[in-house]
N, C-alpha and C positions, 0 to 999 in steps of 0.2 A: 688768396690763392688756395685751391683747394686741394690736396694730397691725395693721389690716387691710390685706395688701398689695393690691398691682394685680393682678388677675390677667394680664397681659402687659403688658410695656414703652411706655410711650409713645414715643413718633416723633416726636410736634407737636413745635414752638417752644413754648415754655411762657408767651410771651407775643404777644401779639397785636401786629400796627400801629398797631390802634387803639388798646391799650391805652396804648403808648407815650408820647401827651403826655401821660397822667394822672403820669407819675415828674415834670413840671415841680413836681408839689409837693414829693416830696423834695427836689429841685436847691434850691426855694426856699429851702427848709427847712434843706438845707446852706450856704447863702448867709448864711442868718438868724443863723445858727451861729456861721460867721466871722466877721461881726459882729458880733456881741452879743461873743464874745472883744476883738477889736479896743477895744471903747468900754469895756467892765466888768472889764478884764484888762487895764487901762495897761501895754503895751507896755516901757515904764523903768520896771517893777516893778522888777527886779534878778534874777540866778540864784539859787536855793537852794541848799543846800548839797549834796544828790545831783546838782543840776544842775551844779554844777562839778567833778564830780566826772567825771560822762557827759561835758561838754563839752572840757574840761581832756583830752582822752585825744588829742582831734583837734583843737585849737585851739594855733596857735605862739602866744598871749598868756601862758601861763603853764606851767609843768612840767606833767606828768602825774599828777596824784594816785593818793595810792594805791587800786588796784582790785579792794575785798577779798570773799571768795568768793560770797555771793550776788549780785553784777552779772552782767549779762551784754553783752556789745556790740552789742546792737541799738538803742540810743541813739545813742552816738558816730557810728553809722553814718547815721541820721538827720538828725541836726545836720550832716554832716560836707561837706556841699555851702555853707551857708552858713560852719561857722565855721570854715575849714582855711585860709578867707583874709581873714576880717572878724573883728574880735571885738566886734562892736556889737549890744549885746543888744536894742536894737528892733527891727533888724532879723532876728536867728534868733525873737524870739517873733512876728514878723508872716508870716515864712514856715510857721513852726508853726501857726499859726492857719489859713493857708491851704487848710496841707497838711491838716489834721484838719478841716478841712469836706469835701476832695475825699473824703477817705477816709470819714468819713460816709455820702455824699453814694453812692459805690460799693458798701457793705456795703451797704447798704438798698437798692440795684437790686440785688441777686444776687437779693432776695427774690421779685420781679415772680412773678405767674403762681403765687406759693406766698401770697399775701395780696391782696387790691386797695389799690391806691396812697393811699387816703386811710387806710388801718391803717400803712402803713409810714412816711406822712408823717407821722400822729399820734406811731408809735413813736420815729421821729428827736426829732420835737420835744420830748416824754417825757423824751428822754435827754440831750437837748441842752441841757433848760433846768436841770436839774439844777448847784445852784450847782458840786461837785464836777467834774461835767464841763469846764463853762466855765472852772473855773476852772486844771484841769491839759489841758486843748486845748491852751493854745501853750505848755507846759511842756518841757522833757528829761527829761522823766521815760516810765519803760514803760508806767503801766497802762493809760492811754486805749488806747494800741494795742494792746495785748493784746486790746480789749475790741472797738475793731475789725478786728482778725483771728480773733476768735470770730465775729462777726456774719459776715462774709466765707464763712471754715469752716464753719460751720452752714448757713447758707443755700445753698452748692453742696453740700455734701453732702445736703442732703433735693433739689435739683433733679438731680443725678449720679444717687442711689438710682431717683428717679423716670424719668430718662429715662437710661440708661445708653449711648446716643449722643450725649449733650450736653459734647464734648471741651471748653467753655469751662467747664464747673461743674466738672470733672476739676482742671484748671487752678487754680480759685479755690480747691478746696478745699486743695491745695497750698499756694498763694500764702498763705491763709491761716492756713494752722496752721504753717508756716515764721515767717510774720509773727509771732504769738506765740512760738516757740521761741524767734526772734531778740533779742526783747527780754526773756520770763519763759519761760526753758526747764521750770521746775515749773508755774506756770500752767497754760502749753498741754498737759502733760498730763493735770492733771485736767479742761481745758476739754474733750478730745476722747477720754477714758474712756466717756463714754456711748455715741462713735461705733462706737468700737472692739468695744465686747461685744455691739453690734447686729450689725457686719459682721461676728463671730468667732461670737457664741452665736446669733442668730435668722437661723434658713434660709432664711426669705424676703425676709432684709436682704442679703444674701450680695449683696457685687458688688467682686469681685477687681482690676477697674482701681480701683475708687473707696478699697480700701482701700491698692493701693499707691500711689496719689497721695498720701494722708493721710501714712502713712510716709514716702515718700519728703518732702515737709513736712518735720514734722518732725524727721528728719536731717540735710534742708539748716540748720535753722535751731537746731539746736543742736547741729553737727559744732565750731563753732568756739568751742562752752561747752566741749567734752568733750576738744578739742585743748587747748587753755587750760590743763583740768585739771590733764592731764597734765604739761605742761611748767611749771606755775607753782606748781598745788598740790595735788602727790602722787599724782593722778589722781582721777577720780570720786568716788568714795566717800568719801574724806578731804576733796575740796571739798566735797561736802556734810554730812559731819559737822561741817565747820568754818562754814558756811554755817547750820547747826541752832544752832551754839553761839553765834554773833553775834547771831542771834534769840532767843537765853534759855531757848534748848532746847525744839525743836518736839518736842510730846506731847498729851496730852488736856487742852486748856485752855479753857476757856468764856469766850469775848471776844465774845458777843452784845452785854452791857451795855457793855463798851467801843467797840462802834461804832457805838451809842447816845450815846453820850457826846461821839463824837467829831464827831456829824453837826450839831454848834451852831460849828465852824470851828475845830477840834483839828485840824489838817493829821498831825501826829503824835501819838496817845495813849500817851504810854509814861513812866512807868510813868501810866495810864489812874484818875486817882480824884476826885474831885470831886462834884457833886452831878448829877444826871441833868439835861438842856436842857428846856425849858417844854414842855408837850404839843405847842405849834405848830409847834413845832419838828421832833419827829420821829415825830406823826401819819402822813406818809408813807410812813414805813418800816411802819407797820403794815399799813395801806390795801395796800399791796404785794402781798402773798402771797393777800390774800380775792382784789384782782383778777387776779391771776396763775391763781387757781383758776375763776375767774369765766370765764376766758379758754378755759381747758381744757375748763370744759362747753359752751363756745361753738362751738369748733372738735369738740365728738364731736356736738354735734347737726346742725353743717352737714356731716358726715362728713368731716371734712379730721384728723382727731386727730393724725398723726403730725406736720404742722408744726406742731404748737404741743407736744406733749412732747415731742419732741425737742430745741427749745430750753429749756424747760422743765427739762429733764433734768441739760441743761449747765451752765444757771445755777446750781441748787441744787448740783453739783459741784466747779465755781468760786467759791461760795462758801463749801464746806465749810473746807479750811484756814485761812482768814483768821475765821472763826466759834469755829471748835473745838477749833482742834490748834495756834493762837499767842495768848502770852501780852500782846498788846498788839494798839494798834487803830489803823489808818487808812484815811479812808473811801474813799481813792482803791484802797484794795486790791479793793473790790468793784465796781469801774467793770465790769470785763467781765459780772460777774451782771448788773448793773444794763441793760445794753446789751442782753442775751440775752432778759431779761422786758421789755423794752422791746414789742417787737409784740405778744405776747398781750396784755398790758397793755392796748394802747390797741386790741386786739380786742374785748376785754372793753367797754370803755370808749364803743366807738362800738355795741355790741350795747344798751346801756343807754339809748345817748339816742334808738335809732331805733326804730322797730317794725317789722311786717311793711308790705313795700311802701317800705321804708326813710324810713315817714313820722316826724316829729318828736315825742319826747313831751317836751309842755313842760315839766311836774313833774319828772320825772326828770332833763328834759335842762337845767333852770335850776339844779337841784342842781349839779350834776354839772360846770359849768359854771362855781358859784359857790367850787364846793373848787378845781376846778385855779386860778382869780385869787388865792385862797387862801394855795396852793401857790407859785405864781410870786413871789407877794408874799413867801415866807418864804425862799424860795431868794435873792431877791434882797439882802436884808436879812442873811441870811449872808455870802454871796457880796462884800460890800462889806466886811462888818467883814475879813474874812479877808485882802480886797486888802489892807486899810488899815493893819491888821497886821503885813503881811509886806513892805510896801511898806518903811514906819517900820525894822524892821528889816535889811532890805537895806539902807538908806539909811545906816544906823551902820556896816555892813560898810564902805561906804565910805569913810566919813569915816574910821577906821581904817586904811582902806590908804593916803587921803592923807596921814596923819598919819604913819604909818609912810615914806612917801617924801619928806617935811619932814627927818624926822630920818634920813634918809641910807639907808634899805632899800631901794634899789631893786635891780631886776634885773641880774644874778641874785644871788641873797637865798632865805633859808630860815628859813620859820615854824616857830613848835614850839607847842603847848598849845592852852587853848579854843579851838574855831572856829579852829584853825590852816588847816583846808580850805579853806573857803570865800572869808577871808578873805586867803588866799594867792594864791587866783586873783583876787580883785579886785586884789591890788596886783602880779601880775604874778611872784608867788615860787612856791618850792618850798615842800612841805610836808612835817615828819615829825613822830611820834609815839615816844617809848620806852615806851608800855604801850596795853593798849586792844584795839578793835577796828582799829584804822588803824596799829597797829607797823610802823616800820618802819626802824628805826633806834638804836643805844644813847644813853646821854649822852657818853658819849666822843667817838662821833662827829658829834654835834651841834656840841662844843666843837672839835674840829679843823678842821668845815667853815667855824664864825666866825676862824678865821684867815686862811679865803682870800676870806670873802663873807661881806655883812649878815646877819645871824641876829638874832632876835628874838623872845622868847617871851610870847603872850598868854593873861593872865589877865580871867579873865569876874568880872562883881559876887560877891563873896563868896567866890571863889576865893585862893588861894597860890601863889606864885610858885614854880617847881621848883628842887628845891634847887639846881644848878649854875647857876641865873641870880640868885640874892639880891640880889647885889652888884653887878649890871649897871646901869648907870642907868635908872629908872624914870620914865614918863609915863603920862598917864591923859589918856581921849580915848573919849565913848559908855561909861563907866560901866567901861570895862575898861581896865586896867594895862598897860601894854607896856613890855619890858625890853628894851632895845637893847644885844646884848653889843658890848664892844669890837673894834676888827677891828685887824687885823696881827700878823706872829709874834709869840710873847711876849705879846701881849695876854692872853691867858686860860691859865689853868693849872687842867688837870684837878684836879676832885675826886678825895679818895681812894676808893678803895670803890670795886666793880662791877665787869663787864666788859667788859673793854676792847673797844672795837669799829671798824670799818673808816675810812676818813679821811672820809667823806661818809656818806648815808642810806642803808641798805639794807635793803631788804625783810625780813623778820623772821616769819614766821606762827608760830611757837612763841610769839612774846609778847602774841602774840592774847588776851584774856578779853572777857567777856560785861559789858564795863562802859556805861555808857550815858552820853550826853552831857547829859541836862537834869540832873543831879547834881551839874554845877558848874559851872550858868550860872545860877543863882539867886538875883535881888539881895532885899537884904532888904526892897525895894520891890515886890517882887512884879513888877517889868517883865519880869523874864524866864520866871518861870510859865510864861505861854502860848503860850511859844516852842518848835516843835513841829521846827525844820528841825534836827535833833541827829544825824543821818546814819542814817536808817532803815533803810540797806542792802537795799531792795526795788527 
C-alpha cells in the first residue's frame, strides 16, 4: 500500500483552541484510569517477584537482587523517587497509579489533530479498561510503559512527518522511544522498525530531523543497557545470548495459543498447558484484528490512511516476538500492541454506531454497545480473580519473612532456594542462588556467609531441601520448609564435594541454565499451579 504524502509541509498548529476542551475527555478518561487502579488494584496487594527485583536495586529495605540479562533499569529509575526513601508499598503503587494515568492521559494528546478527541477518548478507555492494563498500571514492572512510550513515539512521529516545524512532536518522539529503550531496549526496537524503513526506504517519508530525534531516543535510552553489558556481562552480544537462554531460547515458536491461554489471569504462562479459557473470555482477542481492519478502511475512506497504518504497523511488530519467536506466554507482553490498536480500534468502533451526519444508528449502535458491558463484565471478573490470587500469595511471602524474623533472620541475613527473591526482599535479606537463572553464588560460600549472618534456605510444597542445609533445623510456615542454618564459627562445616567459592555471594553468569521456577513450587494440592510470579525475566 502506498501512503499518500502531502504534497507541501504544513505550518498550521495541528490543533485548534477550540478543539482544546474536547482532550477533557481524555483527562477524564485518564482520571477514570487511576481510579479504577486505585479501588480494583488494593494498593497492599504486595510486590511481585520482578518487582522486587526492579525495586530491591534502589530501595535501602533490602540488598540488591540479582540483575540478570534481560532487565533493564528503566524501572528502578521509575520507582526510585518514591522508594530510595520509603519502603511502603501503598504508597509506590498509589504514586504508580498516578503516574500511569498522567502518562496516559499525555500519549493520547500527542494524537489531537491526527484523530478527534472522542476516537482518542474511546481509545484510552479501550485500553484502559482492559483487566491486564489496570492490572500492571501501578505495578514495577516495564510493559505498560513501554506501551506508553509507543503511543508517545507514534503519535509525534506521524505529527513531526506531517508538520516538520512542529519542534515539540520532534521532542515526544525522542522522549518516547528513549521511554521504551529505558525500560525494553528489544521492545522499542521492534516498536519503532516500521518508523525506521519509512524514514530510510520511502522518499516521501524522508525527514532527517525526525529521524535523528528517533536515534537519538533510543541511544539515550539504551546507552546504559549497552554500558551495563559491557561491564557486567561480556558486552552485547553475550548479554543477549545469555538473555535468549534465560527465555528458553528465542527462535521460531508459535505462542499464539499460549497467550490465549494466558488471557483467563495466567500472569505468567510458562511452561503454558492446560485447557483453553471459555469463549467469553477471550472473544476479544478475536474481535481485535476484524476491528483493527475495520479501522483501516475507515481511515483510507476519510483519506487520513497513514495515521492509522502507521500505528497499525507498530502494533503487528510489537507483537511479532512475544506471538512467534518465544516459547512461553504473558499477556502483559502485549500491552504496547494493545495500546497502538487502541485508536483505530475505537475509530473503527464509533464509524459503526454513527452514520453520515454523525447521526445514531440504533441496531448497530445497541449491539455494539451491548459487547463492550460484555466486555467490561469479563475483564472485570478476571481482573478480581487475578487480585485475589496474587494478593493470597503475596500475603504468605509475608508471613514467611515474619516467620523467618521469629526465628532469628533478620538483617542482614541471606536467603538461598524457592522464592529466595522475592521473599528476601519482604524480610529485609540478601539473596543468592548456586544454579539457575539467578546464580550467583557456590555452596561453599553460602556456608561461610552463615558463619557471620542468618542464612536460611527455602523449600516450596513438594520441593527438597539442598544438600548442604539437611541437617539445619527445619520449620514450616505457608506450605514451605525453612532451614535456619546455625550461626557462629564452627557452626557449620562444609560439605565435601564442589568448588570452592569466595567468603560471601557473588555473581556467577557461567552457572546460568534455562531452568524455570514453577518446577518446584508445586504442592500436591495444586495451590501453587497457578502461580505464575516464577521470575519472567521481562
Amino acid at each position: 500500500m502506498r501512503l499518500s504524502p502531502n504534497a507541501a509541509p504544513v505550518v498550521t498548529p495541528l490543533a485548534t483552541p477550540a478543539a482544546e476542551p474536547a482532550l477533557g475527555l481524555v483527562a477524564v478518561v485518564a482520571a477514570a484510569f487511576t481510579l479504577a487502579q486505585l479501588v480494583l488494584v488494593p494498593p497492599g496487594m504486595g510486590l511481585g517477584w520482578d518487582e522486587t527485583v526492579y525495586v530491591s536495586q534502589v530501595s535501602p529495605h533490602a540488598p540488591a537482587a540479582f540483575f540478570s540479562a534481560p532487565r533493564a533499569r528503566g524501572v528502578p529509575l521509575l520507582v526510585a523517587p518514591v522508594a530510595v526513601w520509603s519502603s511502603s508499598t501503598e504508597l509506590l503503587r498509589v504514586y504508580l497509579a498516578v503516574l500511569s494515568g498522567l502518562g496516559l492521559y499525555l500519549a493520547l494528546r500527542v494524537w489531537r489533530g491526527l484523530f478527534p478527541a472522542r476516537v482518542l477518548a474511546l481509545g484510552g478507555a479501550l485500553f484502559a479498561s482492559l483487566w491486564v492494563t489496570l492490572f500492571y498500571g501501578p505495578q514495577a514492572m516495564p510493559n505498560y510503559w513501554v506501551g506508553v512510550g509507543a503511543l508517545l513515539c507514534v503519535g509525534c512521529f506521524l505529527r513531526g512527518r506531517k508538520n516538520p516545524a512542529d519542534r515539540a512532536a520532534l521532542w515526544g518522539a525522542a522522549a518516547g522511544s528513549a521511554l521504551m529503550a529505558w525500560m525494553r531496549p528489544t521492545d522499542s526496537v521492534w516498536v519503532t522498525l516500521p518508523l525506521f524503513v519509512l524514514l530510510l526506504g520511502v522518499r516521501e517519508w524522508r525527514r532527517p530531523r525526525l529521524l535523528g530525534a528517533l536515534a537519538a531516543g533510543l541511544g539515550t535510552g539504551a546507552g546504559a543497557w549497552v554500558v551495563e553489558a559491557y561491564t557486567q556481562y561480556g558486552g552485547p552480544a553475550r548479554r543477549l545470548a545469555d538473555a535468549s537462554r534465560i527465555q528458553g531460547g528465542l527462535g521460531w515458536n508459535i505462542a499464539v495459543d499460549d497467550q490465549l491461554r494466558s488471557l483467563v489471569g495466567r500472569t505468567l504462562c510458562r511452561p503454558c498447558t492446560g485447557d483453553m479459557p471459555h469463549a467469553a473470555v477471550v472473544a476479544w482477542w478475536f474481535v481485535l484484528p476484524v476491528l483493527a481492519a475495520l479501522g483501516l478502511a475507515v481511515a483510507l475512506r476519510a483519506g487520513r490512511a497513514s495515521s492509522t497504518v502507521v500505528p497499525l504497523a507498530c502494533a503487528a511488530m510489537a507483537a511479532v516476538p512475544y506471538l512467534f519467536l518465544i516459547g512461553y506466554a504473558a499477556p502483559r507482553f502485549l500491552l504496547p500492541a494493545y495500546a497502538l490498536l487502541a485508536i483505530p480500534v475505537a475509530d473503527a468502533l464509533l464509524d459503526l454506531v454513527t452514520g453520515p451526519g454523525g447521526a445514531w444508528r440504533p441496531v448497530v449502535g445497541a449491539a455494539v454497545v451491548l459487547g463492550l458491558v460484555g466486555h467490561l463484565a469479563v475483564q472485570y471478573v478476571v481482573l478480581d480473580r487475578t487480585v485475589e490470587r496474587t494478593t493470597a500469595f503475596h500475603r504468605d511471602w509475608d508471613r514467611i519473612a515474619a516467620e523467618l524474623r521469629r526465628l532469628g533472620v533478620r538483617p542482614p541475613c541471606l536467603l538461598t532456594g524457592d522464592y529466595a527473591i522475592p521473599i528476601a526482599y519482604y524480610a529485609g535479606c540478601a539473596s543468592a542462588a548456586t544454579h539457575g537463572n539467578n546464580a550467583n553464588t557456590t555452596r561453599e560460600g553460602i556456608l561461610r556467609t552463615a558463619e557471620r549472618v542468618p542464612v536460611a534456605a527455602l523449600v516450596a510444597p513438594g520441593g527438597g531441601a539442598p544438600e548442604f542445609a539437611r541437617t539445619w533445623p527445619a520449620h514450616q510456615v505457608a506450605e514451605f520448609h525453612l532451614y535456619v542454618a546455625p550461626t557462629g564459627p564452627g557452626a557449620l562445616t562444609a560439605p565435601q564435594g564442589g568448588a570452592r567459592g569466595p567468603a560471601g555471594p557473588v555473581r556467577s553468569r557461567a552457572q546460568e541454565t534455562p531452568v524455570t521456577k514453577p518446577s518446584l513450587t508445586l504442592s500436591k494440592t495444586g495451590r501453587w499451579v497457578s502461580h505464575s510470579e516464577s521470575g519472567a525475566e521481562r
